[in-house]
C-alpha positions in Angstrom: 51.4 223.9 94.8 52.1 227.5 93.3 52.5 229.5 96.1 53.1 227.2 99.2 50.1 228.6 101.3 49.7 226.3 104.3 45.9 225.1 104.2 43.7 225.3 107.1 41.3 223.0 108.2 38.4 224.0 106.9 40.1 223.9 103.5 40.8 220.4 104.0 37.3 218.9 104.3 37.1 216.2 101.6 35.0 217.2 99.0 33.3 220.4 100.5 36.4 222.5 100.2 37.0 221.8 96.5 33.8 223.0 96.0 33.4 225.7 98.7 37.0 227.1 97.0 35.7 226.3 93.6 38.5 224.4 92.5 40.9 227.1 93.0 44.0 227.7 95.9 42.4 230.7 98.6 45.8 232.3 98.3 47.1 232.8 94.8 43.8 231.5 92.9 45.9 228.8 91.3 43.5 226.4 89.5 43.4 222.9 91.8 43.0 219.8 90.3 39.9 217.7 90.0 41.3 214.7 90.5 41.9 215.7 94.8 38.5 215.5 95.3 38.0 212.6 92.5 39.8 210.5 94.6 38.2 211.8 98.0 35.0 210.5 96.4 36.4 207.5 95.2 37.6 206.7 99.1 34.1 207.4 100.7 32.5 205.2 98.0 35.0 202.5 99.0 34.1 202.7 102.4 31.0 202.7 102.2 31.1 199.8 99.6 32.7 197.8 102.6 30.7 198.7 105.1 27.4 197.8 103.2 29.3 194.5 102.7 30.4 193.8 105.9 28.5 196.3 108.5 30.0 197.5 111.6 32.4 195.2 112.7 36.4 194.8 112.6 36.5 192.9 108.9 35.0 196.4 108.3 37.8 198.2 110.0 40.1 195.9 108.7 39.4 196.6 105.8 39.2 200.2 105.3 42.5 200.6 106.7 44.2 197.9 104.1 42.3 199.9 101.3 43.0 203.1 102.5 46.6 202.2 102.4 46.4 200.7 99.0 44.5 203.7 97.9 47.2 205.9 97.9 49.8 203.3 96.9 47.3 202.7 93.6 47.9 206.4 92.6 51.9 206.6 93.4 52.4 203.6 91.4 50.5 204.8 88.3 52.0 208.3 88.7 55.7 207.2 89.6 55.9 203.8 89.0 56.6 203.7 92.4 55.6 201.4 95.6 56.8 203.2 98.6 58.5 200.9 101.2 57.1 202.8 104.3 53.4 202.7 103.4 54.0 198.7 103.0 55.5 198.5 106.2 52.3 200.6 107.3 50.4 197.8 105.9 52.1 195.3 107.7 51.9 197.0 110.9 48.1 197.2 110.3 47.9 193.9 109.5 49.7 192.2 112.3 47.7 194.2 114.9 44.9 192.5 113.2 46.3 189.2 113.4 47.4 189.3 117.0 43.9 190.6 117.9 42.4 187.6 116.2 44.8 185.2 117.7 44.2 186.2 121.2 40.8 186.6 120.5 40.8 183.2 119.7 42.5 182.0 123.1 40.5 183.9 125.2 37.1 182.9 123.5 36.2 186.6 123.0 34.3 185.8 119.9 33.0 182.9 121.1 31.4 181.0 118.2 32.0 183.6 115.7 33.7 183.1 112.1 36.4 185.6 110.7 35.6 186.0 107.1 38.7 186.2 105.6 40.9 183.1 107.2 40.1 181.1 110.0 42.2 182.1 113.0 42.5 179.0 114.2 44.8 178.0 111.4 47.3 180.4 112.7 49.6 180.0 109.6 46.8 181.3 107.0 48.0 185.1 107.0 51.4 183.5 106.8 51.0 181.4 103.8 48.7 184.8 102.2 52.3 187.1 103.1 54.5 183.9 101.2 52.2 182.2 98.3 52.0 185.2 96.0 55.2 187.0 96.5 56.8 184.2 96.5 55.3 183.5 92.8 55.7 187.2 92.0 59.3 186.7 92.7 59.9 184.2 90.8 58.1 186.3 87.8 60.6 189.1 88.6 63.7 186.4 88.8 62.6 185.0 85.1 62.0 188.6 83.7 65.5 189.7 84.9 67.0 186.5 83.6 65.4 186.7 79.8 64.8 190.7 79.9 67.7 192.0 82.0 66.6 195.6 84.0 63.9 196.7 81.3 62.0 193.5 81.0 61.8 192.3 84.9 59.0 193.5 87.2 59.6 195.7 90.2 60.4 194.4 93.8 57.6 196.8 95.2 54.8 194.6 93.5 56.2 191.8 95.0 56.5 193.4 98.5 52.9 194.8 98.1 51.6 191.5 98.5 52.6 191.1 102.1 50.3 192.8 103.6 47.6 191.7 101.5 48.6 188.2 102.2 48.7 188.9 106.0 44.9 190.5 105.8 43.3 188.5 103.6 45.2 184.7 104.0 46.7 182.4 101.1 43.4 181.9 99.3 42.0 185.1 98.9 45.4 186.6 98.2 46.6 184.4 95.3 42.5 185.1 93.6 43.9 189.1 94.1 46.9 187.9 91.8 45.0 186.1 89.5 42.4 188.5 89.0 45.3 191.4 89.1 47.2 189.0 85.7 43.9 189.1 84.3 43.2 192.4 84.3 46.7 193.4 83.6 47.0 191.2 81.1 43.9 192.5 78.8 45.3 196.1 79.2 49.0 194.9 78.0 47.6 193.2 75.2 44.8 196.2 74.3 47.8 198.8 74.5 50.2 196.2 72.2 47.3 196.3 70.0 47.1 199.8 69.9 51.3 200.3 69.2 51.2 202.1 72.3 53.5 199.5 74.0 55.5 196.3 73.6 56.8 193.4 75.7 59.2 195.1 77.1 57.3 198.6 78.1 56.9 199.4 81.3 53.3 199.2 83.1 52.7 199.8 86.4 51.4 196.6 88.0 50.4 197.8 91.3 47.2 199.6 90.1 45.8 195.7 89.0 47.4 194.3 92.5 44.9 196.7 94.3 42.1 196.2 92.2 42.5 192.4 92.8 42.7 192.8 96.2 39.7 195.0 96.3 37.6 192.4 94.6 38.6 189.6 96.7 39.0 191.4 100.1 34.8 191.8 99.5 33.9 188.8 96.9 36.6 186.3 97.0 34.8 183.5 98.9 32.0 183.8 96.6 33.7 183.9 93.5 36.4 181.0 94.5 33.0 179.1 95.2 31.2 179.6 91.6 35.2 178.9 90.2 35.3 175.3 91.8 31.6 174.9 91.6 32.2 174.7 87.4 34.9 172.4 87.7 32.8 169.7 89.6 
């Protein structure tokens, strides 16, 4: 960042180079930071988290490119407080050539017998009601915070956008768990930071750090834990 050198490919193997460079810029010896190859780590162990879950198949694909996407959106939004409008659309794009591959997939009996594990592709409208459930309820969040709080106290559109295409990979079910389990989270830090005086009602947290952690969590364990949920209210 110091001197503008160009890198070259072999300086931009993930992981290696940090080390290979030892943490420091080839041209001008500028110290780099950790965190670059932090959060190269952090993506191979997500993808190889998925694919031990799911093994080679196109959940598996699916998936790495929805959390490769909200990888980088996770890091924005806790540096910037900022949600990027392309990198949703880059989700959506992702997520309808996912859909339309499961819908035709469907029509011309290509999978035959199969299950999708994240909606059933028969219900066509699933992804639809995943895009529309919980932004719809994070909008409504945002509406009531503007109305009581004015510009300081109401949540930012890009949270609400980010569930789009989350809803449209993962359908209504698993996407409104990824909002619960994102309050949840979100919640305990707001109240542990209030706690602390290190914030109030009013201070601004980014949201979109608990959005992709919800989504994470339900994207590989969401049928299983919706099952345990209802299974202790029977």
């Amino acid at each position: 960042m110091k001197c503008g050198r160009q890198l070259t490919p072999l300086e931009l193997v993930p992981v290696f180079s940090y080390l290979f460079l030892k943490g420091r810029c080839k041209g001008c010896g500028e110290p780099i930071s950790p965190r670059y190859m932090l959060v190269e780590l952090l993506t191979g162990t997500v993808y190889l988290w998925v694919f031990l879950r799911y093994g080679l198949s196109i959940e598996t694909l699916a998936l790495i490119y929805l959390l490769s996407v909200l990888l980088i959106l996770f890091f924005i939004d806790l540096d910037h407080m900022l949600i990027p409008d392309s990198l949703i659309v880059t989700g959506l794009l992702g997520g309808s050539l996912l859909y339309i591959y499961f819908l035709l997939s469907q029509v011309w009996h290509v999978l035959e017998g199969s299950a999708y594990l994240f909606y059933d592709p028969v219900l066509w409208y699933t992804p639809l009601l995943g895009m529309l459930s919980s932004s719809a309820v994070l909008l409504v969040v945002a509406l009531v915070g503007f109305l009581i709080y004015g510009n300081e106290g109401a949540m930012g559109m890009g949270d609400v956008k980010l569930f789009l295409p989350i809803g449209l990979f993962l359908g209504w079910k698993l996407c409104l768990l990824a909002l619960f389990i994102a309050v949840i989270c979100g919640g305990i830090r707001g109240i542990f930071l209030i706690f602390l005086h290190r914030a109030n009602r009013k201070s601004e947290i980014p949201f979109g750090p608990f959005i992709v952690l919800g989504a994470f969590l339900s994207s590989l364990y969401g049928n299983e834990l919706l099952g345990w949920y209802l299974a202790l209210l029977k």
